[in-house]
One Martini backbone bead per residue (centre of mass of N, CA, C, O) as a GRO file, in nm:
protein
  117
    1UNK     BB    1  -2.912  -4.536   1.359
    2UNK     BB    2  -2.932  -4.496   1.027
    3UNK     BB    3  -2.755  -4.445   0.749
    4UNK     BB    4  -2.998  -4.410   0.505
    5UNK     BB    5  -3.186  -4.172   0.691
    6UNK     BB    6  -2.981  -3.956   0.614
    7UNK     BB    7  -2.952  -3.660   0.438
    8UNK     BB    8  -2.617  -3.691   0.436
    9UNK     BB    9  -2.640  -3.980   0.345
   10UNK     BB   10  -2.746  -3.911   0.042
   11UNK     BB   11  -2.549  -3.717  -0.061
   12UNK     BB   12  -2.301  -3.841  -0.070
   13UNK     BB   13  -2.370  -4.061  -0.222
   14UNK     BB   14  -2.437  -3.916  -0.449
   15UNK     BB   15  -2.135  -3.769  -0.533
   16UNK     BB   16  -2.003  -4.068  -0.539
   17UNK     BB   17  -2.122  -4.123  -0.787
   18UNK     BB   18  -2.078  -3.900  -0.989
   19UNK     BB   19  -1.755  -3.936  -0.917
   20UNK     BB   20  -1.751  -4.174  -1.083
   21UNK     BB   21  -1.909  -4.112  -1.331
   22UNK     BB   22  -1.725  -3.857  -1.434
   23UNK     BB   23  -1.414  -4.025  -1.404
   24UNK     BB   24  -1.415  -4.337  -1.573
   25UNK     BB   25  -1.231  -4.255  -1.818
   26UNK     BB   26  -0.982  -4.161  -1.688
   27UNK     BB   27  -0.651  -4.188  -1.731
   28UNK     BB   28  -0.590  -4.088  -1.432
   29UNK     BB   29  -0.557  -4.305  -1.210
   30UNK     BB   30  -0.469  -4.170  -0.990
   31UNK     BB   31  -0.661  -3.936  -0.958
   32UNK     BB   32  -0.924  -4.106  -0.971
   33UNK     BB   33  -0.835  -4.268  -0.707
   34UNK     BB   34  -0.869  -4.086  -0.509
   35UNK     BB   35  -1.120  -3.912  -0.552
   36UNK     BB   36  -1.305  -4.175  -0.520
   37UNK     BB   37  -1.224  -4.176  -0.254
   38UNK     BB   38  -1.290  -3.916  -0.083
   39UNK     BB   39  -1.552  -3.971  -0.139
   40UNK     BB   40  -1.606  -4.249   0.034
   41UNK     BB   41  -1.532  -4.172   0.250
   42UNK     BB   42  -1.760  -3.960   0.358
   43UNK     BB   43  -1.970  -4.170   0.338
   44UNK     BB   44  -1.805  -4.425   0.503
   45UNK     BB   45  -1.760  -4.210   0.784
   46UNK     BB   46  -2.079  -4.186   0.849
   47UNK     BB   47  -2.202  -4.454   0.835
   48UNK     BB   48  -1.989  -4.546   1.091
   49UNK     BB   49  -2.051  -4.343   1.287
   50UNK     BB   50  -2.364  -4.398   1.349
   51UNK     BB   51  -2.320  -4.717   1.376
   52UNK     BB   52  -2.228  -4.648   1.639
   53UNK     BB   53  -2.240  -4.637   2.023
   54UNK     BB   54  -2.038  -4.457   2.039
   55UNK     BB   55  -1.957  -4.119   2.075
   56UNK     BB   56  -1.680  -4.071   2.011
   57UNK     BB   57  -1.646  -4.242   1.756
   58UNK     BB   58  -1.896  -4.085   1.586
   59UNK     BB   59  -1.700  -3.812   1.584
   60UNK     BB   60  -1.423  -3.958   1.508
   61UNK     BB   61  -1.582  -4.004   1.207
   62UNK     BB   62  -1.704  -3.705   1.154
   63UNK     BB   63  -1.444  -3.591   1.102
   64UNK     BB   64  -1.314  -3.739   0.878
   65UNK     BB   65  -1.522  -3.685   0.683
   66UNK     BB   66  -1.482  -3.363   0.696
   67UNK     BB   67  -1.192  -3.380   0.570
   68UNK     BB   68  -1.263  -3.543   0.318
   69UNK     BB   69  -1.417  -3.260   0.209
   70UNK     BB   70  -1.162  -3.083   0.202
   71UNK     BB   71  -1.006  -3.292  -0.021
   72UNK     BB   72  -1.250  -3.302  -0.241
   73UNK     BB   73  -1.209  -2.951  -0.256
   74UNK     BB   74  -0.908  -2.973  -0.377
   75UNK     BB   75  -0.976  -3.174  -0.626
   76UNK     BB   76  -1.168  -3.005  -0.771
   77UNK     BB   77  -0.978  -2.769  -0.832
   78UNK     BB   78  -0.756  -2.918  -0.966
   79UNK     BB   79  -0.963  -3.037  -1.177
   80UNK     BB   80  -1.037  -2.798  -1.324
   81UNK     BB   81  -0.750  -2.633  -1.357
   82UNK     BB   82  -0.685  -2.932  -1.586
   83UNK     BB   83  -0.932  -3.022  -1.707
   84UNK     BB   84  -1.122  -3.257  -1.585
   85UNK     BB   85  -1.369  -3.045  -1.533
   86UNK     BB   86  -1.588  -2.843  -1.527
   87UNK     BB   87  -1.660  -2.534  -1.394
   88UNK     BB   88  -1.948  -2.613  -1.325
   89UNK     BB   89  -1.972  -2.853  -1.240
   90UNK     BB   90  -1.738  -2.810  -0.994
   91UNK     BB   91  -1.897  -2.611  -0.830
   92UNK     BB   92  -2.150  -2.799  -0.799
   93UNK     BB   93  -2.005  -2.990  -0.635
   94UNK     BB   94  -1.851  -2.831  -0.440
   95UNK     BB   95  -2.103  -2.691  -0.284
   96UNK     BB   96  -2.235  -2.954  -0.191
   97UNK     BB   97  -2.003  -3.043  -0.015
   98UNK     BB   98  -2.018  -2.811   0.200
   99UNK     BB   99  -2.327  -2.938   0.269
  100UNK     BB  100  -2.203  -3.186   0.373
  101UNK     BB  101  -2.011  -3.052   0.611
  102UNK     BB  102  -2.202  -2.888   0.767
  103UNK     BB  103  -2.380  -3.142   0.836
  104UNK     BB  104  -2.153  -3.274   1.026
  105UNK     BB  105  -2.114  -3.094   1.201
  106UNK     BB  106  -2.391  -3.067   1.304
  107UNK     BB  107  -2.368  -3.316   1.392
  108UNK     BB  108  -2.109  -3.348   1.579
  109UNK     BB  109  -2.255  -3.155   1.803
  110UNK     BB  110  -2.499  -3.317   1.891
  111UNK     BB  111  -2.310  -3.529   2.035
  112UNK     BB  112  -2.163  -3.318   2.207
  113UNK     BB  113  -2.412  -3.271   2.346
  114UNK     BB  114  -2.516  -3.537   2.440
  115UNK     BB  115  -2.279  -3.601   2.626
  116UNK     BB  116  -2.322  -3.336   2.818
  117UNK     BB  117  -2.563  -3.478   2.959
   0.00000   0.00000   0.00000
């Protein structure tokens, strides 16, 4: 399976770009460093997670994957409330971010449902 050919995966690069283009001038370096890592994690191990052989790496991958998107919703809460995004776009990227952890879930029990079988 290819990693460009999923829409959990085509979201959430939608997402790691915005949060890049969204925080570009920001000078509070650290922060934006984080927040923009934590986007790319999110893209780069559903990517690294599919694209494994192994059903345990390819979930021990989407479960990272899915951490890093509570991660980056907990930067969303963050930067809101520091008023580094708006409370509008803020709260549609944390929506956005939500329905990628739940498809990463939702790929997550596939791969458990298929590994016992």
């Amino acid at each position: 399976m290819r990693c460009e050919n999923l829409d959990v995966w085509k979201r959430a690069c939608r997402v790691c770009v915005d949060i890049y283009k969204y925080f570009k001038d920001l000078k509070d370096y650290g922060f934006k460093d984080q927040i923009t890592r934590s986007a790319l994690s999110v893209l780069s191990n559903i990517a690294e997670g599919v694209e494994r052989f192994s059903k345990q790496e390819t979930i021990r991958f989407l479960d990272i994957a899915r951490a890093s998107c509570a991660e980056l919703i907990t930067q969303i809460y963050i930067a809101i409330e520091i008023g580094y995004i708006l409370n509008n776009d803020g709260f549609k990227l944390k929506n956005e971010i939500e329905e990628i952890s739940k498809m990463v879930t939702s790929l997550i029990k596939k791969y458990k449902r298929v590994r016992r079988e």
